[in-house]
Phi, psi and omega in degrees: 000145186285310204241118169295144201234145155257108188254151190242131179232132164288105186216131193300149159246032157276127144101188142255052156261342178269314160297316165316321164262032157259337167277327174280352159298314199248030158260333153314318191287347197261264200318323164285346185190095150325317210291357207273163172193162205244097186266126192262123162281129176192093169316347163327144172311120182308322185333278152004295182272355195252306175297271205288297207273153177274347208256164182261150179215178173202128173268123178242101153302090200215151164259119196251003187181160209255294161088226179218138196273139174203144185282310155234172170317358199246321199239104196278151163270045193325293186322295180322331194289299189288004186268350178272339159322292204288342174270334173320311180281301177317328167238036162303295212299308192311315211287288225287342159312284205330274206310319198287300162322330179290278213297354160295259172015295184286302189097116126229150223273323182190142180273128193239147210216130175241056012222061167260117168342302184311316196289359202256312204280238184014313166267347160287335185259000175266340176072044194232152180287134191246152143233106180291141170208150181151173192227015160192157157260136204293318165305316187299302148006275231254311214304326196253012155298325199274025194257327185275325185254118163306317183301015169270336163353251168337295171302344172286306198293341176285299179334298194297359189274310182292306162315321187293342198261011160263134206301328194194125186257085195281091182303104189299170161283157182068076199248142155245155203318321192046075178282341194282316196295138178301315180261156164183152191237116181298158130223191182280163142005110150251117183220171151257166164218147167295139170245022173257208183240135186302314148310332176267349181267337170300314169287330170303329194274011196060044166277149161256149179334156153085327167276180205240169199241117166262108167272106201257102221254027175280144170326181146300287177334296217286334178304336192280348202288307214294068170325128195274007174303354224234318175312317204279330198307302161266135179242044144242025160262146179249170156240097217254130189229070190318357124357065167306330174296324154325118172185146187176185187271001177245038181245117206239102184282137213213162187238139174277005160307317188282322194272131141283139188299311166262048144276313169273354135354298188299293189319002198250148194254359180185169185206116162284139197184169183265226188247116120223188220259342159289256177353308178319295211280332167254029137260000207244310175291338204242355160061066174234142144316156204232161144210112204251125187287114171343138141232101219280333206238036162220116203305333178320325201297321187299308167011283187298333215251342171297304145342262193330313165291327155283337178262334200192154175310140196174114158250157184240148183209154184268191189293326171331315192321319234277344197249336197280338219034051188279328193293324191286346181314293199306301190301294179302004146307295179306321196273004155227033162289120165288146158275117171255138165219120184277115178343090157217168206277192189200046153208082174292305182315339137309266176327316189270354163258029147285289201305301171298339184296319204282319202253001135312317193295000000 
C-alpha cells in the first residue's frame, strides 16, 4: 500500500513481557501490511524496541500506566502503588489533553493496548476503534489489596470504566475472567521460538561440551538476592547471564546486543526466572524447563504457574531459596529432567493482526 496508515500502541512498562509481545504483534502487523507505522506510547526501556522491532516507529517516552511499584520483582509495594494512582487521577483531565493532542497530531486510525486503562478511555473520547490483548487486568490486580486498603475501591471502578470502552480484548491463555471488557475473544500463545541448534548456539557463546547449561532470566534487584559463591557450587554448571554485574569462572556473559534471547533460552537446559507470562511462553516453546521463583504478593503467578504445571516441566521454589542457595539443588534437578508438554497453539500475533487488519478496512 501506498499511503501510511498510524496505529498508536499503548504498552504497560511493568515488567518487558507486555513489550515483547507487542512487538510480535506489530512485526506480524508490518509483514502483512508495510504501509503501516507505529506510534508507541510506553515508559518500558527504548532499548527493547530498538533491538526486536522491525517495523518502522516512534517511542513517546512516556508513563501510560501504574502497573504495580515494587522494590523487586518479588516484593510489591502497595502504599506505594496507591499513592502513585492518586496523583496519576489528580492529573487525569492534563495526561487524557496531552495524549488527545499526540493523537490529533500523529492522525492514528486506532488504539491498540498492553493493557493500560488509558488507552481505551483515549479512543472513546477521540472516537477512534481500540484493540487490547493480555491475559489479566490491573482491577483484577488489585481487587484483593482492596479488602485491607479500601482506596483501591475507586481505582478498581475507574479501571473498569476505562476497560469497558475498548471495542475488543483478544484474551491470551493463562487468564483470568477480564470481565470488565464487554467483547472478547480467546486466542493463542504470543511467543518467540528459536530457529538454531542448541549446539551451535553453546558453541557460539564459548560453552564447553559435557555441562549442563543455566539461564539466569532474573532482574538486577532479584540477582543482588544470590551469594555469588552459590554460582561455584556445581561445577558442571554453566551460567548464562545477560547481567554485566554478574561474574566468575561458571559464568557465561552474553550482551543482549548481540544474543537473542530465546536463543538462549534454547541453548539451556533449564532457565531461573521469576513466573511471568513471557518466560511462560518461550520456555514452553523452546522446550526448557522453568524454574520460578514465588511471587507471593502478585496475583498473576497462581495464573501462571497453573498453565504451566499443565503444559511443560515447571518447579516453583519460595523466595528465601534464592539467599539460602537451596534454587542451584532444585535447577539441577530440572536440567536433567525430560521436558513434558501438552499441545497448545502459539499464534496469537497472528490472529490479533488478522483482526486489526479486517477492522481497518
Amino acid at each position: 500500500m501506498s499511503s501510511i496508515r498510524r496505529l498508536a500502541v499503548y504498552v504497560s512498562g511493568h515488567g518487558l513481557g507486555h513489550s515483547v509481545r507487542s512487538i510480535e504483534v506489530m512485526n506480524r502487523l508490518w509483514e502483512m501490511d508495510s504501509g503501516l507505522f507505529f506510534q508507541i506510547r510506553t515508559d518500558a526501556p527504548p532499548w527493547i524496541y530498538r533491538l526486536y522491532l522491525k517495523a518502522p516507529y516512534h517511542l513517546g517516552k512516556v508513563s501510560v500506566d501504574v502497573g504495580t511499584v515494587q522494590r523487586t520483582s518479588l516484593c510489591v509495594d502497595r502504599e506505594a502503588t496507591l499513592a502513585k494512582w492518586r496523583l496519576l487521577l489528580k492529573q487525569w483531565d492534563a495526561w487524557v489533553l496531552s495524549e488527545l493532542t499526540a493523537l490529533e497530531r500523529t492522525g492514528a486510525r486506532m488504539i491498540l493496548g498492553d493493557i493500560p486503562p488509558f488507552a481505551f478511555h483515549l479512543a472513546g473520547q477521540w472516537k477512534i476503534p481500540s484493540l487490547a490483548w493480555g491475559n489479566f487486568g490491573w482491577d483484577w490486580i488489585y481487587e484483593p489489596w482492596s479488602k485491607e486498603m479500601p482506596a483501591f475501591h475507586e481505582i478498581i471502578r475507574h479501571i473498569r470504566s476505562c476497560y469497558c470502552e475498548a471495542d475488543l480484548l483478544m484474551r491470551l491463555p493463562a487468564h483470568e475472567p477480564m470481565s470488565a471488557f464487554p467483547n472478547r475473544v480467546n486466542i493463542p500463545l504470543i511467543t518467540r521460538q528459536s530457529t538454531k541448534d542448541r549446539k551451535d548456539i553453546r558453541r557460539a557463546l564459548g560453552i564447553e561440551e559435557g555441562v549442563k547449561v543455566v539461564l539466569l532470566a532474573l532482574p538486577e534487584t532479584d540477582m543482588e538476592l544470590i551469594d555469588p559463591k552459590h554460582f561455584d557450587q556445581d561445577e558442571e554448571i554453566r551460567f548464562i547471564c545477560p547481567l554485566r554485574k554478574v561474574s566468575g569462572h561458571s559464568i557465561v556473559p552474553v550482551s543482549r546486543e548481540t544474543a537473542w534471547f530465546p536463543d538462549l533460552v534454547q541453548a539451556s537446559d533449564a532457565v531461573l526466572s521469576k513466573p511471568g507470562y513471557g518466560i511462560m511462553a518461550e520456555t514452553y516453546v523452546n522446550r526448557t524447563p522453568l524454574l520460578c521463583v514465588k511471587r507471593d504478593d502478585f496475583r498473576e503467578n497462581e495464573l501462571l504457574m497453573r498453565w504451566m504445571r499443565n503444559h511443560m516441566t515447571v518447579d516453583e521454589i519460595e523466595g528465601d531459596s534464592l539467599r539460602s542457595g537451596e534454587w542451584v539443588r532444585r535447577i539441577r534437578k530440572l536440567t536433567e529432567s525430560p521436558f513434558k508438554s501438552r499441545p497448545a497453539e502459539v499464534h496469537g500475533d497472528r490472529e490479533i493482526a488478522e483482526t486489526i487488519l479486517n477492522r481497518l478496512e
